[in-house]
Backbone of each chain as ProteinMPNN parsed JSONL, in Angstrom:
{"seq_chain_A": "XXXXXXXXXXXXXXXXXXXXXXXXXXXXXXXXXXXXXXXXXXXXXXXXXXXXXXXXXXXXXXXXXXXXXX", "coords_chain_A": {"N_chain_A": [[38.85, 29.916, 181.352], [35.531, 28.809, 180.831], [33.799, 29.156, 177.946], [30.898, 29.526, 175.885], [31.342, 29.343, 173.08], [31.991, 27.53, 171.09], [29.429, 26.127, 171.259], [27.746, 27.762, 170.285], [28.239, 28.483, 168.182], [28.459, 26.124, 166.66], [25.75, 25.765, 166.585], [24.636, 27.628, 164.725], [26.022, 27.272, 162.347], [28.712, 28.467, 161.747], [32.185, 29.152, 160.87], [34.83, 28.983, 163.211], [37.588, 30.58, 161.65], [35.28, 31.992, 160.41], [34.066, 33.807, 162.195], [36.509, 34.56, 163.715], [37.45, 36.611, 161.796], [35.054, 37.993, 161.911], [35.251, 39.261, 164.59], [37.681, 40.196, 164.397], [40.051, 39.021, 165.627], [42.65, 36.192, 165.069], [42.4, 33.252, 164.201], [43.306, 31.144, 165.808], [43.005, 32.543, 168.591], [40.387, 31.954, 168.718], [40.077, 29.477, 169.124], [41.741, 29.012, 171.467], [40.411, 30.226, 173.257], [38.01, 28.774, 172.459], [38.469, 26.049, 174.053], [39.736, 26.999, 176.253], [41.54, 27.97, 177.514], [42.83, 30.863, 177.265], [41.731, 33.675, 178.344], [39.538, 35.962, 177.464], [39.512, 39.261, 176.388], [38.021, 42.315, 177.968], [36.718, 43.59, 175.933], [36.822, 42.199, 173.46], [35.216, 40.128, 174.402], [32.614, 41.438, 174.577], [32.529, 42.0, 171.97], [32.341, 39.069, 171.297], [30.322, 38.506, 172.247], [28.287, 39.776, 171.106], [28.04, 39.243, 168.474], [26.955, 37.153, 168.188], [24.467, 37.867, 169.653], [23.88, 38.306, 172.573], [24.208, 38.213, 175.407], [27.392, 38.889, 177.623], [27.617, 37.388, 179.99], [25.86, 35.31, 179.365], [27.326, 34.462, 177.308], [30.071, 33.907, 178.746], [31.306, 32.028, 181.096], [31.533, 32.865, 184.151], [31.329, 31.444, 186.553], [33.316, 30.255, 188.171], [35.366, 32.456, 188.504], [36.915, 33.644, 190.592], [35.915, 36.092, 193.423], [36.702, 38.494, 195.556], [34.597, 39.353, 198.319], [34.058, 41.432, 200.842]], "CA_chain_A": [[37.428, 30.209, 181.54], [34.95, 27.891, 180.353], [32.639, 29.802, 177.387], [29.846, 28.779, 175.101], [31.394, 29.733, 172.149], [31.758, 26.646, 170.023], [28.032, 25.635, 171.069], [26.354, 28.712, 169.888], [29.341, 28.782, 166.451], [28.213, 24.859, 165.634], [24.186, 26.169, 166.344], [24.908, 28.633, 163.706], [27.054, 26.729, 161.281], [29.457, 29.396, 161.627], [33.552, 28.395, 161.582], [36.078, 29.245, 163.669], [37.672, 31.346, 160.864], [34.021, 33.228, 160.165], [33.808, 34.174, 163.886], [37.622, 35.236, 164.27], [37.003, 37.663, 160.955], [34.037, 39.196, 162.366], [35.014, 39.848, 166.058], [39.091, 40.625, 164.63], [41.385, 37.846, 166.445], [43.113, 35.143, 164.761], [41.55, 31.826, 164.371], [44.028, 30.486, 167.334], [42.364, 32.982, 169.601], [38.812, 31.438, 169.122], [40.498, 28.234, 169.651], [42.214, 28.808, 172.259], [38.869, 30.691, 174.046], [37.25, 27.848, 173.099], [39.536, 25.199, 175.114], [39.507, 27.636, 177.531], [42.926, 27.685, 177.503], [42.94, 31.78, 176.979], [40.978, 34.368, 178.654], [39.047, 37.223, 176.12], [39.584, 40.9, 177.45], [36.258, 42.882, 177.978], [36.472, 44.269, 174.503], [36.525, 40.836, 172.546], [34.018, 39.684, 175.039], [31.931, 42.382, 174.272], [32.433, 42.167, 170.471], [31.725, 37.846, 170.811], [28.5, 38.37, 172.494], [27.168, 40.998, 170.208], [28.316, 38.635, 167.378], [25.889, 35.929, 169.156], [23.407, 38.576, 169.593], [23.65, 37.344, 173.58], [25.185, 39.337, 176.41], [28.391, 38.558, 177.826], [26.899, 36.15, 180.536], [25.286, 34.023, 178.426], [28.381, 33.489, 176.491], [31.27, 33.652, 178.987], [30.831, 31.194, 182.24], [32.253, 33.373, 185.348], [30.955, 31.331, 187.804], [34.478, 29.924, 188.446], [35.97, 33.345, 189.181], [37.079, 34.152, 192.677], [35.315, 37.501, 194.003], [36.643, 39.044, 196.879], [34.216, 39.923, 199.549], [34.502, 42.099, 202.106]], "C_chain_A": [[36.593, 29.437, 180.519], [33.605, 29.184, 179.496], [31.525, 28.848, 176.003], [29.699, 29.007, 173.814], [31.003, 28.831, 170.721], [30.859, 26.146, 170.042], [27.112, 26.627, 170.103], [27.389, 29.042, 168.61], [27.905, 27.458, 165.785], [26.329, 25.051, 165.397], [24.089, 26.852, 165.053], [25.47, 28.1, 162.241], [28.205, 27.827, 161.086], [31.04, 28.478, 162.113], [33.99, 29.607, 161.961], [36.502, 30.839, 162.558], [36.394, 32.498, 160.871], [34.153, 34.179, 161.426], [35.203, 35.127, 163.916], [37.439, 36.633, 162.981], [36.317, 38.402, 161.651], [34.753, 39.817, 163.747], [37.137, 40.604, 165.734], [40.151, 40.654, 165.178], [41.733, 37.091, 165.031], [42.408, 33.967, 164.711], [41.947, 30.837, 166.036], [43.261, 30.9, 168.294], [41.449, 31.992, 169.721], [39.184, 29.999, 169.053], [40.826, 27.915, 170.764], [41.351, 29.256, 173.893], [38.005, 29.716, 173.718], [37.296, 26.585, 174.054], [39.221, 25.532, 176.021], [40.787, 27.835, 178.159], [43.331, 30.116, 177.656], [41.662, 33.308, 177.386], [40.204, 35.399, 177.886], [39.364, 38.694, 176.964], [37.696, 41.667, 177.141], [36.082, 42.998, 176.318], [36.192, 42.97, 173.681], [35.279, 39.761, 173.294], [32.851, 40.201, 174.391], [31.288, 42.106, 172.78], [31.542, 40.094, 170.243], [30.161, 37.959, 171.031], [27.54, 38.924, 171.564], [26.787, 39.51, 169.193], [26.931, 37.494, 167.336], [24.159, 36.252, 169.403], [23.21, 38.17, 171.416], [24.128, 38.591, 174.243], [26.387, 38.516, 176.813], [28.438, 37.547, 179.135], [26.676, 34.906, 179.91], [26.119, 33.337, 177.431], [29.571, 32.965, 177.284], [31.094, 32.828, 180.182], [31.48, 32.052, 183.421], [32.288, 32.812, 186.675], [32.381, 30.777, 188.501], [35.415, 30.716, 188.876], [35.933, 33.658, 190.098], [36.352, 35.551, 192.734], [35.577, 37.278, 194.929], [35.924, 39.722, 197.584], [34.576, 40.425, 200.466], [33.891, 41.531, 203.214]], "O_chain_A": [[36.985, 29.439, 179.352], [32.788, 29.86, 180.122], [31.652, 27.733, 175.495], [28.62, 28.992, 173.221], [30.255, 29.08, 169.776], [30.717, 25.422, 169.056], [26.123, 26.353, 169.422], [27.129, 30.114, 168.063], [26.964, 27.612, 165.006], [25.708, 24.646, 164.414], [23.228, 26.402, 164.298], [25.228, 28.667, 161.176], [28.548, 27.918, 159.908], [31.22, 27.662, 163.016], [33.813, 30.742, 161.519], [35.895, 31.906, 162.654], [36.535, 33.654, 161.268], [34.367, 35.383, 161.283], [35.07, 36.335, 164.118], [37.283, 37.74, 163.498], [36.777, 39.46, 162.081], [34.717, 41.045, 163.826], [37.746, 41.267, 166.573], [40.985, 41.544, 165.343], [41.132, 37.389, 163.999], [41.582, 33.932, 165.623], [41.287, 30.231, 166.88], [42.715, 30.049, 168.996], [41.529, 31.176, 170.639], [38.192, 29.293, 168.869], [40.479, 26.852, 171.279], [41.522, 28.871, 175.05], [37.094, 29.56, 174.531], [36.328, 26.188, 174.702], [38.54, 24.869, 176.802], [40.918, 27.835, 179.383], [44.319, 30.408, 178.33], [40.881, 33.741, 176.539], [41.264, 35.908, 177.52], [39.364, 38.841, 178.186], [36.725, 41.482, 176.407], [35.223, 42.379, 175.691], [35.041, 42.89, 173.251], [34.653, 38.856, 172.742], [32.136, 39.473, 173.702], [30.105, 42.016, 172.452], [30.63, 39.799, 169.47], [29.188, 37.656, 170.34], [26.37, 38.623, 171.329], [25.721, 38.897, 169.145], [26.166, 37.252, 166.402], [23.15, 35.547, 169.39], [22.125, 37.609, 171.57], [24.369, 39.688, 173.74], [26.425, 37.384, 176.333], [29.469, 36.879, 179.216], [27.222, 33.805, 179.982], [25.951, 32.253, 176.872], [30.152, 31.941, 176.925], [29.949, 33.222, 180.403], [32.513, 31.4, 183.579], [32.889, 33.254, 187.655], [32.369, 31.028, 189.706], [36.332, 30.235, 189.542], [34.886, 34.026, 190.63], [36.346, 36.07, 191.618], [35.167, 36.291, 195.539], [36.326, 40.876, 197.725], [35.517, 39.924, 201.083], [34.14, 41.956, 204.342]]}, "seq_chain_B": "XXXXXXXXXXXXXXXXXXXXXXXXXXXXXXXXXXXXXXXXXXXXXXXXXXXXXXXXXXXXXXXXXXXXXXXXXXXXXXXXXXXXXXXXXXXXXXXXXXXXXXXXXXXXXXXXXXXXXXXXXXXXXXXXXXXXXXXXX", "coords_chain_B": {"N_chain_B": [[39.83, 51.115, 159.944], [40.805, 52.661, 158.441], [42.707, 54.517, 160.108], [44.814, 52.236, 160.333], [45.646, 52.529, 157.872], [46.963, 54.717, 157.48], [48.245, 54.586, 159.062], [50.423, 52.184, 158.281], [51.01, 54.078, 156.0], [52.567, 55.756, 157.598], [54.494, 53.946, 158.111], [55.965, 53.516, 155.848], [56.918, 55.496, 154.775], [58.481, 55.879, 156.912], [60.157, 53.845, 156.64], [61.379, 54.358, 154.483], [63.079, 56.875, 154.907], [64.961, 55.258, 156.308], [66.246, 53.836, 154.755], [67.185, 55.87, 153.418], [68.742, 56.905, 154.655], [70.731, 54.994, 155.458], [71.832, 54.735, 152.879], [73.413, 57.161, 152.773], [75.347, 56.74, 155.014], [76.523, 54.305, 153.536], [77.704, 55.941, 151.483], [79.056, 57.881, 152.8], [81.078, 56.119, 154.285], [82.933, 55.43, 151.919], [85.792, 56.574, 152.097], [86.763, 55.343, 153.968], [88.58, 53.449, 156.014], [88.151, 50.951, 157.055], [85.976, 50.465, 155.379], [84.62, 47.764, 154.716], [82.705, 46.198, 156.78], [80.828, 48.297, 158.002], [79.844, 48.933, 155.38], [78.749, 46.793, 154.528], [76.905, 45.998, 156.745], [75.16, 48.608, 156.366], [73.917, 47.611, 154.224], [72.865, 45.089, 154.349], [70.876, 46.001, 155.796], [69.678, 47.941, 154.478], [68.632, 45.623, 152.119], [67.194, 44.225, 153.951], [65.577, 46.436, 155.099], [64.277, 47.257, 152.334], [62.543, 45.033, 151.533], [60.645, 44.84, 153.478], [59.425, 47.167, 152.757], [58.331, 46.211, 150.575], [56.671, 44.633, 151.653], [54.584, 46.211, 152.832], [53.799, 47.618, 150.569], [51.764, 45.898, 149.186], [50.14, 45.416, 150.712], [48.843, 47.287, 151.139], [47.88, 47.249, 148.885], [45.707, 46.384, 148.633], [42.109, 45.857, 150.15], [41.729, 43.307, 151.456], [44.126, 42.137, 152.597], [45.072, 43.913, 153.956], [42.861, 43.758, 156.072], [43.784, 41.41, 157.313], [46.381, 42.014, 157.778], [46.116, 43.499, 159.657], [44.651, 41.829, 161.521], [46.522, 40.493, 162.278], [48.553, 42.189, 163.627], [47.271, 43.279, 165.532], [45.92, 41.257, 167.166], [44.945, 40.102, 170.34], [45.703, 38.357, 171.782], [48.071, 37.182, 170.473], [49.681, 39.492, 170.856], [49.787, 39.707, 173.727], [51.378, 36.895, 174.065], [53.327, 38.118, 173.083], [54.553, 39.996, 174.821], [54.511, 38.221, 177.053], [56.705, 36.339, 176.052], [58.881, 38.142, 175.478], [59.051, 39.451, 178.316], [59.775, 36.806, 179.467], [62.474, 36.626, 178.072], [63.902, 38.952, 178.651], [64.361, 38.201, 181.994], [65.417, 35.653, 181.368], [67.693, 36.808, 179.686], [69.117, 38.706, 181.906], [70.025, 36.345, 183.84], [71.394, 34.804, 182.257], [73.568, 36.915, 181.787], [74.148, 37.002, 184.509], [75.924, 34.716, 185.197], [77.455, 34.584, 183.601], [79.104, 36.974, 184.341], [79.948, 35.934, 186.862], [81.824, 34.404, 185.694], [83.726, 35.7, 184.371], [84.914, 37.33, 186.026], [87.285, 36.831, 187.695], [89.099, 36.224, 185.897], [88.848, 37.951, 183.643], [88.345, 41.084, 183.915], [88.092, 43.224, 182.104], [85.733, 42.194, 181.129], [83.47, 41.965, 182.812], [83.363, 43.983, 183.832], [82.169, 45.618, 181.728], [79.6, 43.692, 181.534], [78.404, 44.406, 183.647], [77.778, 47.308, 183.48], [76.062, 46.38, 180.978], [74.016, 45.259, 182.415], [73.184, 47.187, 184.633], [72.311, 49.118, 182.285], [70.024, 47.736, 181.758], [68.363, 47.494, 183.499], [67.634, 49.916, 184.402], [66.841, 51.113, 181.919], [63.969, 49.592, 181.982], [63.233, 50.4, 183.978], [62.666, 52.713, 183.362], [60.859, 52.262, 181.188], [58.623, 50.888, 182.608], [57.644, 53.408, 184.544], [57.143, 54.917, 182.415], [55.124, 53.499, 181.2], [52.843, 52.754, 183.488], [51.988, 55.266, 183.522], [50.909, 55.729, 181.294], [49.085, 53.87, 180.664]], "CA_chain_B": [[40.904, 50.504, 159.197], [41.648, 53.494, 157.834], [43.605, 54.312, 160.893], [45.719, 51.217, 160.192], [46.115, 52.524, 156.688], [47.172, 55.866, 158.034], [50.074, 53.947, 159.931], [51.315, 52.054, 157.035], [51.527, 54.884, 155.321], [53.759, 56.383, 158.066], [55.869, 53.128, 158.448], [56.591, 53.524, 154.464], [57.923, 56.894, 154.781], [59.834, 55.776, 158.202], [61.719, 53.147, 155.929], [61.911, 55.112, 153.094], [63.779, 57.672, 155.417], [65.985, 54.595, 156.833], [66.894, 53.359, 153.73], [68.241, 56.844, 152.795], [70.381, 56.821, 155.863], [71.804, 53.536, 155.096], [72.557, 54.673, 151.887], [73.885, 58.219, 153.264], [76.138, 56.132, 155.43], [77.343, 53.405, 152.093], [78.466, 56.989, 150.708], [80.058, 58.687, 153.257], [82.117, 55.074, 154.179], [83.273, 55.155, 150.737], [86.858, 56.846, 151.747], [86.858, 55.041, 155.291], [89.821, 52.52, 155.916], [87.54, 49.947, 157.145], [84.412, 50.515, 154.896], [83.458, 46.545, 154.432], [82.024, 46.333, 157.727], [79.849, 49.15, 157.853], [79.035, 48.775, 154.11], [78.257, 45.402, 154.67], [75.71, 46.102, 157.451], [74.173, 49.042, 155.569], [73.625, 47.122, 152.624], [71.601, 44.399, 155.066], [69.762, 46.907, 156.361], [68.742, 47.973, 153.464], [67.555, 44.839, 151.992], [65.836, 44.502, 155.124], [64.168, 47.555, 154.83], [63.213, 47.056, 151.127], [61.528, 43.612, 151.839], [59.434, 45.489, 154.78], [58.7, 48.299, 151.857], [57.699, 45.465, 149.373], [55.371, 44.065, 152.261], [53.668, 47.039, 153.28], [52.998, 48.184, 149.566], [51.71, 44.84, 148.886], [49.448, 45.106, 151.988], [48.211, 48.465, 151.559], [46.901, 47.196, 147.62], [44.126, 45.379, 149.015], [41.433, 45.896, 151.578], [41.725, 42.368, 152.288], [45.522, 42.221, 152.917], [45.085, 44.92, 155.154], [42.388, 43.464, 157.357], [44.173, 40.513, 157.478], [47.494, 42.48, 158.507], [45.607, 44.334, 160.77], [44.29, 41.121, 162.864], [47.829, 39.395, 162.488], [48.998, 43.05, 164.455], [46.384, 43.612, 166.519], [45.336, 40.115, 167.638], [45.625, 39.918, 171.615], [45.895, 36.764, 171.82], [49.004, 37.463, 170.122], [50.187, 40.818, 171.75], [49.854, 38.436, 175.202], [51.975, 36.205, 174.03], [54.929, 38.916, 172.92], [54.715, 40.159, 176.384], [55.81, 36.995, 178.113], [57.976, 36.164, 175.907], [59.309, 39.344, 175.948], [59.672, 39.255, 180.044], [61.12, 35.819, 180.12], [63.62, 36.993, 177.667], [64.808, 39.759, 179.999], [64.948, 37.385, 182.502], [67.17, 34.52, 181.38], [69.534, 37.117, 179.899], [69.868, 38.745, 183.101], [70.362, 35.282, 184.327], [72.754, 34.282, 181.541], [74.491, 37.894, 182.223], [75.012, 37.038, 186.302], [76.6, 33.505, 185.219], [78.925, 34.914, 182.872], [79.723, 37.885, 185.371], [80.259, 35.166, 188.124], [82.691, 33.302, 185.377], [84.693, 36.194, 183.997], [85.399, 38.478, 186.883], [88.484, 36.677, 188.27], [90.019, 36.189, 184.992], [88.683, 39.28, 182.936], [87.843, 41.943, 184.524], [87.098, 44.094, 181.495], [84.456, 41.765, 180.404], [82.831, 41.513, 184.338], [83.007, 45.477, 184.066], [81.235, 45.35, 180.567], [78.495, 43.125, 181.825], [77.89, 44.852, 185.238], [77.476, 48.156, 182.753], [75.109, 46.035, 180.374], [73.028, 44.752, 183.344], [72.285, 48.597, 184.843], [71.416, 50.214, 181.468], [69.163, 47.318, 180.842], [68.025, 47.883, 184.626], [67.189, 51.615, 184.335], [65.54, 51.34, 180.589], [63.407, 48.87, 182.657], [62.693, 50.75, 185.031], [62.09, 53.808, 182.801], [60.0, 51.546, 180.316], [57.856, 50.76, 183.148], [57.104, 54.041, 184.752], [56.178, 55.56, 181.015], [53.179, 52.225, 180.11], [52.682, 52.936, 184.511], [51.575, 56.335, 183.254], [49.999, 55.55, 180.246], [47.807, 52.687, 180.839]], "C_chain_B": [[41.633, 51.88, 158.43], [42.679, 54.621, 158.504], [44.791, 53.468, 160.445], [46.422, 51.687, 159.072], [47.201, 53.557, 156.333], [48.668, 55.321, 158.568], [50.822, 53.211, 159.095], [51.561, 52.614, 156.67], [53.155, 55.933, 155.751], [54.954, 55.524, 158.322], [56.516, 53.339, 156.691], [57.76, 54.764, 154.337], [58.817, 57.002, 155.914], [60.965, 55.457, 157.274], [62.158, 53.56, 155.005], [63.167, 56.061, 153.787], [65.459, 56.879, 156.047], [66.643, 54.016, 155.877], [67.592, 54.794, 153.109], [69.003, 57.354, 153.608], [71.322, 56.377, 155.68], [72.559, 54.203, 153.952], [73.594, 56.096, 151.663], [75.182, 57.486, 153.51], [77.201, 55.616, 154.824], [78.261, 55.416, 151.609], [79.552, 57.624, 151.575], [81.175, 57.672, 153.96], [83.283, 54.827, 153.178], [85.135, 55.201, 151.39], [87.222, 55.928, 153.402], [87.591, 54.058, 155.122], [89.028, 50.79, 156.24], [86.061, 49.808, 157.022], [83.592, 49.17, 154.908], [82.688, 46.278, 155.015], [80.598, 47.274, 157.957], [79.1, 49.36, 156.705], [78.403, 47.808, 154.124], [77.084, 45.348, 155.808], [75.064, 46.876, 157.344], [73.628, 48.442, 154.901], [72.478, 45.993, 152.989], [70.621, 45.279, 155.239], [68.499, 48.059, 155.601], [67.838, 47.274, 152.404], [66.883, 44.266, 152.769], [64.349, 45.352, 154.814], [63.366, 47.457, 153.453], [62.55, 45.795, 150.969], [60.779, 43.93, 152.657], [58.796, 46.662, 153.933], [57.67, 47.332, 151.053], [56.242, 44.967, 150.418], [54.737, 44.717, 152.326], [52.964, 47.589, 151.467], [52.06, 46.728, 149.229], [50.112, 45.162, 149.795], [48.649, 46.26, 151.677], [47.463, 48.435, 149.436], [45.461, 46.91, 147.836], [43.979, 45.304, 150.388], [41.963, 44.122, 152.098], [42.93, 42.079, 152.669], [45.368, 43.064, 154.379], [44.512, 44.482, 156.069], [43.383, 42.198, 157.973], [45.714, 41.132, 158.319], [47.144, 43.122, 159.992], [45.16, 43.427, 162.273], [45.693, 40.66, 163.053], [48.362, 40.114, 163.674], [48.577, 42.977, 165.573], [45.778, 41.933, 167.639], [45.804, 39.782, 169.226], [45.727, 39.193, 172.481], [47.572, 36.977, 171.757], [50.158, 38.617, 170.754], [50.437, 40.057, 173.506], [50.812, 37.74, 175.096], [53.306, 37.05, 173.571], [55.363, 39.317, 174.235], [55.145, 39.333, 176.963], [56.664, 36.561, 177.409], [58.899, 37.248, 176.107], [59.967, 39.341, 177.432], [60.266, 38.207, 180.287], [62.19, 36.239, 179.177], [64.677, 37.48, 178.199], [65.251, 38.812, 180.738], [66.09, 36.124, 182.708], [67.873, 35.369, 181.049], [69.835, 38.107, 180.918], [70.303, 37.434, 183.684], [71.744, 34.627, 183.831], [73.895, 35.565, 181.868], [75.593, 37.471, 183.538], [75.684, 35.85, 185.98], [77.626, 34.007, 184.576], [79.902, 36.215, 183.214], [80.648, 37.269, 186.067], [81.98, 34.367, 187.374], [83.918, 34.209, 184.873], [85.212, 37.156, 184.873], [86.696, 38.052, 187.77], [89.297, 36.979, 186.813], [90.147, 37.17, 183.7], [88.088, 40.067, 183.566], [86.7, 43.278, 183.742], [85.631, 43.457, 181.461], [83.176, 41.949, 181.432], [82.373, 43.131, 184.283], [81.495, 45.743, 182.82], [79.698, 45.079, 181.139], [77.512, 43.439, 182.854], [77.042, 46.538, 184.41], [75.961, 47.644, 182.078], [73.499, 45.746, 181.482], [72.255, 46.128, 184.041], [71.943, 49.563, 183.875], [70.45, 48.968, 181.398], [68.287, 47.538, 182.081], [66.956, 49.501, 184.691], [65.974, 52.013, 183.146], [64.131, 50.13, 181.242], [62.022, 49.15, 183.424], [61.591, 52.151, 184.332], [60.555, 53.797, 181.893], [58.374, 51.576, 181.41], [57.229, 51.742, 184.109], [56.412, 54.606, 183.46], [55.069, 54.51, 181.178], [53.029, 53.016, 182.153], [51.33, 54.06, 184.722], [50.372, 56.828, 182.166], [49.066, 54.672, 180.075], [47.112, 52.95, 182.092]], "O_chain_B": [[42.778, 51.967, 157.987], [43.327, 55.424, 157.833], [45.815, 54.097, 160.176], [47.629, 51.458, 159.003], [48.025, 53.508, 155.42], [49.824, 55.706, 158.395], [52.014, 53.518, 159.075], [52.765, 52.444, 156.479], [54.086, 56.444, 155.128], [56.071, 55.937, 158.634], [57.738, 53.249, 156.573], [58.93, 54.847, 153.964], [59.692, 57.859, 156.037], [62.023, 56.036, 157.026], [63.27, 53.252, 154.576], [64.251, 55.992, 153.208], [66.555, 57.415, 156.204], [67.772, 53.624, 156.169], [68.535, 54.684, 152.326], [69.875, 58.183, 153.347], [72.466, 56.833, 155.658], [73.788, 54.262, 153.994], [74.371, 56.203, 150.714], [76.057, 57.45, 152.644], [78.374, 55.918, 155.046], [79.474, 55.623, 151.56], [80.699, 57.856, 151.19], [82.227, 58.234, 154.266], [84.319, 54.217, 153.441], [85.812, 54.181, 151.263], [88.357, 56.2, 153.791], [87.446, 53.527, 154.021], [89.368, 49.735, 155.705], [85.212, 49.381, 157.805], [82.369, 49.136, 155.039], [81.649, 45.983, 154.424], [79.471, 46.788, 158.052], [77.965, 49.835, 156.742], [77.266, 47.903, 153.662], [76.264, 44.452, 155.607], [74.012, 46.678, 157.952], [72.434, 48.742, 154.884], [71.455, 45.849, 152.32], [69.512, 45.149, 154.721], [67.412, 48.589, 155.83], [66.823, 47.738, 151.883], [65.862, 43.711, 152.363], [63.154, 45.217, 154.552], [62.14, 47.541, 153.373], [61.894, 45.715, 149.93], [59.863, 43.109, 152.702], [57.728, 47.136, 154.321], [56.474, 47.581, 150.903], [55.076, 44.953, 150.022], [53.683, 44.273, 151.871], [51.777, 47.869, 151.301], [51.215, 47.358, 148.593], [49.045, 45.04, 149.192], [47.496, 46.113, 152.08], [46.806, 49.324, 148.894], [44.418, 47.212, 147.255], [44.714, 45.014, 151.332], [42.564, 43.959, 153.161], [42.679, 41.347, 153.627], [45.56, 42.724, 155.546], [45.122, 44.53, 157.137], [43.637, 42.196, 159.177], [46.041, 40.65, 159.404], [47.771, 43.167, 161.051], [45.196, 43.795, 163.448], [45.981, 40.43, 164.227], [48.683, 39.464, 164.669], [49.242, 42.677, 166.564], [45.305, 41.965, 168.775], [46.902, 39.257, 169.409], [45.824, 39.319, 173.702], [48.269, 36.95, 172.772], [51.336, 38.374, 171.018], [51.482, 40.132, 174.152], [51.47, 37.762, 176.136], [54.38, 36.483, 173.771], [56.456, 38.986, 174.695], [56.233, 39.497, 177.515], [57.685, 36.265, 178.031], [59.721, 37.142, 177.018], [61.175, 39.246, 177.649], [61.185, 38.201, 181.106], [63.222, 36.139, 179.84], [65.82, 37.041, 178.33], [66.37, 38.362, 180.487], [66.969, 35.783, 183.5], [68.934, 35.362, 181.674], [71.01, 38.467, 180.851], [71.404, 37.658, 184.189], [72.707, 34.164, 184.443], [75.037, 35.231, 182.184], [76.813, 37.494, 183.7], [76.497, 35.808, 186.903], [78.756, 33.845, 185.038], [80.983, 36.498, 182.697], [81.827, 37.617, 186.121], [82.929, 33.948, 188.036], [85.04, 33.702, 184.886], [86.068, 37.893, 184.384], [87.147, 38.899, 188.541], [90.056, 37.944, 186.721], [91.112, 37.245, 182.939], [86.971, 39.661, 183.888], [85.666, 43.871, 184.051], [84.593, 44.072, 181.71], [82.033, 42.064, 180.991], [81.248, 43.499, 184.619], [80.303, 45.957, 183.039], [78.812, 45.93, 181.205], [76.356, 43.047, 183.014], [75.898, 46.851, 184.74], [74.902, 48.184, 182.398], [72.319, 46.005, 181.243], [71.028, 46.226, 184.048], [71.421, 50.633, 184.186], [69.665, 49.361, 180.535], [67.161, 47.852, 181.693], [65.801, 49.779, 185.015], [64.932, 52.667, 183.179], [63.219, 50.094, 180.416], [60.863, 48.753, 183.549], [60.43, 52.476, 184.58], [59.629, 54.605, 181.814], [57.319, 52.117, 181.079], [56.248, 51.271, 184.684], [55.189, 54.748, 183.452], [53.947, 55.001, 181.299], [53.183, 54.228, 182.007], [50.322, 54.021, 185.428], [49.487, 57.683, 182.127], [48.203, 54.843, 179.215], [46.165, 52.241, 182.434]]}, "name": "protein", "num_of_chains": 2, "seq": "XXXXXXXXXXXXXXXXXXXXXXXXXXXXXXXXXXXXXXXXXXXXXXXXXXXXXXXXXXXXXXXXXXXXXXXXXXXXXXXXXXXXXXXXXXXXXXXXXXXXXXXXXXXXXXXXXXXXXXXXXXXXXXXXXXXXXXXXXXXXXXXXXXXXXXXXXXXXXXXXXXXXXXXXXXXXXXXXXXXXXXXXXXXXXXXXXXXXXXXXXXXXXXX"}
């Protein structure tokens, strides 16, 4: 999943490291969420956006997820 | 965190309790005909356990140790990644099991019996494993 993490970190001057401290992953995680390589679960979603001050839209890209319609 | 701190505290007094097993064990081996064995894998198991004591006191000196233990645990990034390894594990050694079933059952039978044994307890705790989380998640 494609998110907007490392745009709105490098806006900030905030590293990697700072970010994984606050939200309570690993540094890999927010590496590997920023790649896109690694999905976030609601809860670390939740916790990046706050971090961002954003909602979970504005940070995570979904438009790429399938939804099943009825 | 002070949850977390709460659970160190109870893994200290686990190993404290397993290290006075082990050393239960070293004692009551003493008169046993083939003590080296069993002394010899207490005696691991207890510098095991006191290198997992030394970490946790270590860890539980300092807040920052602790948070830091706490993401290393908790990180689910990490927890994701024990899980599949975890499941392919199972998998190849059932896999390596059925090959070495397939290779010893003409010419050993115990071992074919053995392995057919190993393959339905690991089957059942499996199965059991996965109705308990089924239940709980």
């Amino acid at each position: 999943m494609k998110t907007k993490i490392a745009e709105l970190r490098k806006e900030r001057g905030i590293t990697q490291t700072d970010l994984a401290n606050a939200v309570g992953v690993t540094r890999q995680t927010i590496t590997s969420l920023e790649v896109g390589k690694y999905t976030a679960s609601l809860v670390l979603a939740y916790k990046i956006a706050r971090y961002f001050d954003k909602t979970i839209e504005e940070v995570f890209d979904f438009s790429e997820v399938e939804v099943f319609d009825e | 965190m002070n949850d977390f701190k709460k659970k160190m505290k109870r893994r200290i007094l686990g190993t404290l309790l397993f290290i006075a097993l082990a050393i239960i064990v070293i004692m009551m081996s003493m008169n046993m005909k083939d003590r080296t064995f069993i002394m010899g894998v207490a005696t691991a198991f207890i510098v095991m356990n006191l290198s997992d004591l030394f970490g946790y006191f270590k860890t539980l000196r300092s807040e920052k140790k602790l948070r830091e233990r706490y993401i290393t645990e908790n990180d689910e990034r990490s927890k994701e990644i024990r899980y599949k390894a975890a499941d392919a594990v199972l998998h190849i050694t059932q896999f390596i099991l059925a090959i070495v079933y397939a290779l010893t059952k003409s010419y050993n039978p115990m071992i074919a019996y053995t392995i057919v044994g190993v393959v339905i307890v690991q089957y059942i705790l499996y199965n059991l494993m996965k109705f308990y989380y089924s239940k709980k998640i």
